[in-house]
C-alpha positions as CSV (number, residue, x, y, z in Angstrom):
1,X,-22.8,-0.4,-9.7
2,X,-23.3,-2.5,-6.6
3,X,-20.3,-2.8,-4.2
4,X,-20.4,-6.3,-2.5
5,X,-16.5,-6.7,-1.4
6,X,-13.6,-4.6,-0.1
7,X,-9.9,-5.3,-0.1
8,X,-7.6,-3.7,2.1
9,X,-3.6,-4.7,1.0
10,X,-1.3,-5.6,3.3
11,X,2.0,-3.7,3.2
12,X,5.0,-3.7,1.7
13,X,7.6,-3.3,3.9
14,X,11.4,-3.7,3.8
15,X,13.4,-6.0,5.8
16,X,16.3,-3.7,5.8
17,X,17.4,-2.1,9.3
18,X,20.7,0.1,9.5
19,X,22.0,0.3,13.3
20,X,25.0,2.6,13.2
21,X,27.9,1.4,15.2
22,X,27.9,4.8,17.3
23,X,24.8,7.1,18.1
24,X,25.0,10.8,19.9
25,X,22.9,10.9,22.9
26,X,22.7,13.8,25.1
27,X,25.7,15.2,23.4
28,X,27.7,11.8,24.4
29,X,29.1,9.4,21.2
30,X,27.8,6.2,22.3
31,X,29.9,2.9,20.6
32,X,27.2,0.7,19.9
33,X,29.5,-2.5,19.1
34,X,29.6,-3.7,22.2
35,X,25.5,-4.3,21.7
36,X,26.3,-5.8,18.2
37,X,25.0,-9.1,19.0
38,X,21.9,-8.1,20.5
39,X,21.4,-5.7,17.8
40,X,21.8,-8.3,15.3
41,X,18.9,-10.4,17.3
42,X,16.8,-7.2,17.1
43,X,17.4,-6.7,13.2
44,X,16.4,-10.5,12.4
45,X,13.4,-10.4,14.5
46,X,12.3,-7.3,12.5
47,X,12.8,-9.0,9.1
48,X,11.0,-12.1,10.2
49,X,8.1,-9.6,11.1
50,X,8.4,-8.0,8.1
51,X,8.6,-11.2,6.0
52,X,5.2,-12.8,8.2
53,X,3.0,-9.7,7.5
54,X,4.0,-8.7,4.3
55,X,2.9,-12.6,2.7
56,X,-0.4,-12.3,4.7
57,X,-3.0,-12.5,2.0
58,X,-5.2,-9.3,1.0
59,X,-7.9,-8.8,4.2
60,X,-11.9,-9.1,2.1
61,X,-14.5,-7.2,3.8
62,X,-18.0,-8.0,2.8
63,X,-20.0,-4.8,2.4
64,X,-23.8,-5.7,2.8
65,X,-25.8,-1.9,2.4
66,X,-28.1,-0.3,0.4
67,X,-25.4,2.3,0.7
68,X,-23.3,0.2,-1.1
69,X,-25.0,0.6,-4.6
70,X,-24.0,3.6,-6.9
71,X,-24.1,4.6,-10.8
72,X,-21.9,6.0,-13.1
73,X,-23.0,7.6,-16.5
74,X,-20.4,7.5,-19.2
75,X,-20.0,10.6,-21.0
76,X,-17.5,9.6,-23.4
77,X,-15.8,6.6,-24.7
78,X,-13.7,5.0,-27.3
79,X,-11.6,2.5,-27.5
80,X,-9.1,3.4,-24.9
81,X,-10.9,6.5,-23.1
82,X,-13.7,6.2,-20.8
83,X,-14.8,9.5,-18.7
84,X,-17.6,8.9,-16.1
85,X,-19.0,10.5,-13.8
86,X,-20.3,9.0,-10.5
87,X,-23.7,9.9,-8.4
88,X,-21.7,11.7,-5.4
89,X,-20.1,14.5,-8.3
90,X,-16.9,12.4,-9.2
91,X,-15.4,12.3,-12.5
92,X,-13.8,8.9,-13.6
93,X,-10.8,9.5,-16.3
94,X,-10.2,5.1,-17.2
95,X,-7.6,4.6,-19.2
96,X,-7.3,0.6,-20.9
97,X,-4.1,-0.9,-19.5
98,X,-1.6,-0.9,-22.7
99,X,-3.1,2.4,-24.6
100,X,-0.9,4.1,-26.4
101,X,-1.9,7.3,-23.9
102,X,-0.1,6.0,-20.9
103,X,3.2,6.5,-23.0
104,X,4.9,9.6,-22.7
């Protein structure tokens, strides 16, 4: 197996920001609507932040090493099963995306 390309996801974040109308500070109730306005400001500038990076496309890293090779040797398979295991020790359990083993 030769890795050539990495792909980091961008997040998946929520637009959604709850601003109570009163906070306790310093053991004082604080009324917050006074501040609704600017509040409201604050809250849509979030969710357009939110909405900007979260349709930013995946970020592709090209990974150009000799370190970047590896092998697997399969030590079972069938039609939906495959167990590998890697050259650093690690054990692959693959499963085939509709088998009847993901139920349940």
């Amino acid at each position: 197996i030769k890795f050539e390309e990495g792909i980091i996801g961008t997040p998946q974040l929520t637009d959604s920001l709850e601003i109570p109308e009163n906070v306790e500070f310093l053991g004082q109730n604080v009324d917050l609507t006074p501040f609704k306005g600017i509040l409201t400001s604050v809250q849509n500038t979030a969710s357009s932040v939110v909405k900007t990076i979260s349709n930013q496309p995946p970020l592709k890293i090209p990974i150009s090493s000799s370190n970047a090779e590896s092998w697997l040797l399969t030590t079972y398979l069938d039609a939906e099963l495959r167990i590998s295991r890697g050259d650093g020790g690690s054990v692959f359990v693959l499963i085939k995306e509709g088998s009847s083993l993901l139920t349940n």
